[in-house]
N, C-alpha and C positions, 0 to 999 in steps of 0.2 A: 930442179925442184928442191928447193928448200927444206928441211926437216926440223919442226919447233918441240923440242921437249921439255916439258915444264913439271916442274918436280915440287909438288904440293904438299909432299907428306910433312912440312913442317907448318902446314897450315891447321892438320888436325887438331884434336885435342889430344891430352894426353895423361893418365891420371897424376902425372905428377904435376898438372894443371890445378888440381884440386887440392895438393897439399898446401897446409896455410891459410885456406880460405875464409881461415876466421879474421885477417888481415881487415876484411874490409868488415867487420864488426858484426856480421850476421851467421857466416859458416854457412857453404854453401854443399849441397849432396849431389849427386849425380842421381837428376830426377830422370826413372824412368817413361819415357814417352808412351812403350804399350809395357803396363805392369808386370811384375815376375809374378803376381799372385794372380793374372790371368791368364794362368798357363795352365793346362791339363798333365802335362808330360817334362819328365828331365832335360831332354835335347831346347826343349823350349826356352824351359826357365832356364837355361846358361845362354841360350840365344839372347835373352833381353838383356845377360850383362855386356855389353857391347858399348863400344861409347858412339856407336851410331846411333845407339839408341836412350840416348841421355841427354839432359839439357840441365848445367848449373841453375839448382833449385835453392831456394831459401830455405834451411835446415830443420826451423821452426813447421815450415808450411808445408814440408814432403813428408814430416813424422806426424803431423796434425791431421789437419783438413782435407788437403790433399789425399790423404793414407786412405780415410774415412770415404771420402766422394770414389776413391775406385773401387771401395766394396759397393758403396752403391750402387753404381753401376752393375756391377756382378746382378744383385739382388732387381734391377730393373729388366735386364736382357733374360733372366730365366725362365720369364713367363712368353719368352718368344716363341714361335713358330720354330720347332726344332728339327723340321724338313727344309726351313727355308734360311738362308743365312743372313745373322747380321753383319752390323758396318758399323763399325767404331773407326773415326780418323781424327788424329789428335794433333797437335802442336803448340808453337809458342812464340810467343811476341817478344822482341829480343829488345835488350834494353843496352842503345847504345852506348851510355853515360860508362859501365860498370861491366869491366872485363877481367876473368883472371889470368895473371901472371901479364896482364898486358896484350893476353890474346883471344883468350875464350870467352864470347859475350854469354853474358848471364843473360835470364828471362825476367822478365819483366814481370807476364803474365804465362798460364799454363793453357790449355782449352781440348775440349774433348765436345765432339758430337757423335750422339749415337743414332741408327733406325734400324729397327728391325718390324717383320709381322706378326702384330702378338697371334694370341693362342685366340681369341675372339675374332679375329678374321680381318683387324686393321692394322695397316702399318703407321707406326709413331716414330717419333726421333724426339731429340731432347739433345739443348746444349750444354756447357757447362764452360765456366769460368772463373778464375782467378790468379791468385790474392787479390781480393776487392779490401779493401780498408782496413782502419786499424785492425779490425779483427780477424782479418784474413780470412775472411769465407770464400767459398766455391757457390759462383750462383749459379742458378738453376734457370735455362732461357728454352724457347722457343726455338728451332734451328734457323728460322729468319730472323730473330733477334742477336744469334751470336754472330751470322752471316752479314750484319748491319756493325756490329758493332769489331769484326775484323777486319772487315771495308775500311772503318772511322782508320782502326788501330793500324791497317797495312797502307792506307792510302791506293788501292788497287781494290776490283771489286771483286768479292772473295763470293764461290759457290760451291759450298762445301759437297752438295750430292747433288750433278748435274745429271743424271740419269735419275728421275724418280718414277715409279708407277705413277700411271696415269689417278689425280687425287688425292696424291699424296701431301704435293704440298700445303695442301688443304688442312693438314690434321697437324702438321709442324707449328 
């Protein structure tokens, strides 16, 4: 029997990946995927400095828009059901074209979808997406509409929350 070991760690990223990344004219941050300002506790917020937990962001759109859409968030989920838990699952559309140091693909796009059950006794969700256009906004969709439009952007058909209560999908 044969033994295959494949040694990946130089596949990682690494923050000296990030250094220079004004190279390619935009400067890019190591955007976090679940926010450090959604943390409750210490051990957390150093949890999300991870670079498992980062995706090269647009510098402009991680200190902007971006910054702003995860307070949102915050400010959406508090009126949840705080017996019942929610579900935040985030990611990103990787943009082949634009890699740093030659190896770490930047994003293209960011995406977050959320559900939880409010305090009224429905459960909602809500997606969210960007840099959409020159202005770099985070838009605000339906989770069948983000679910449609990661399908387009993944080419594979994407179902962000394949467990839903029964009528749920209904209120997305």
């Amino acid at each position: 029997m044969d033994i295959i070991i494949c040694h990946v760690w130089h596949l990682k990223a690494k923050n000296d990946d990030y250094v220079g990344s004004m190279d390619h004219g935009i400067g890019y941050h190591k955007g976090h995927l679940y926010p450090v300002h959604h943390t409750d506790n210490h051990l957390s917020m150093l949890a999300t400095s991870t670079l498992t937990n980062a995706a090269p962001q647009d510098k402009g759109f991680n200190m902007g828009k971006w910054k702003k859409h995860e307070a949102d968030v915050i400010t959406d989920l508090s009126d949840c059901d705080s017996n019942v838990e929610a579900y935040v699952v985030t990611g990103v559309v990787p943009d082949p074209n634009i890699k740093l140091k030659g190896r770490v693909t930047v994003s293209r796009y960011y995406w977050r979808a959320t559900c939880c059950l409010k305090q009224n006794g429905v459960y909602t969700g809500k997606g969210y997406f960007g840099p959409v256009g020159n202005n770099k906004i985070v838009e605000t969709k339906s989770i069948t509409d983000l679910q449609t439009q990661l399908t387009a952007e993944y080419g594979v058909n994407i179902v962000i929350f394949p467990s839903l209560p029964p009528g749920l999908a209904f209120s997305l």
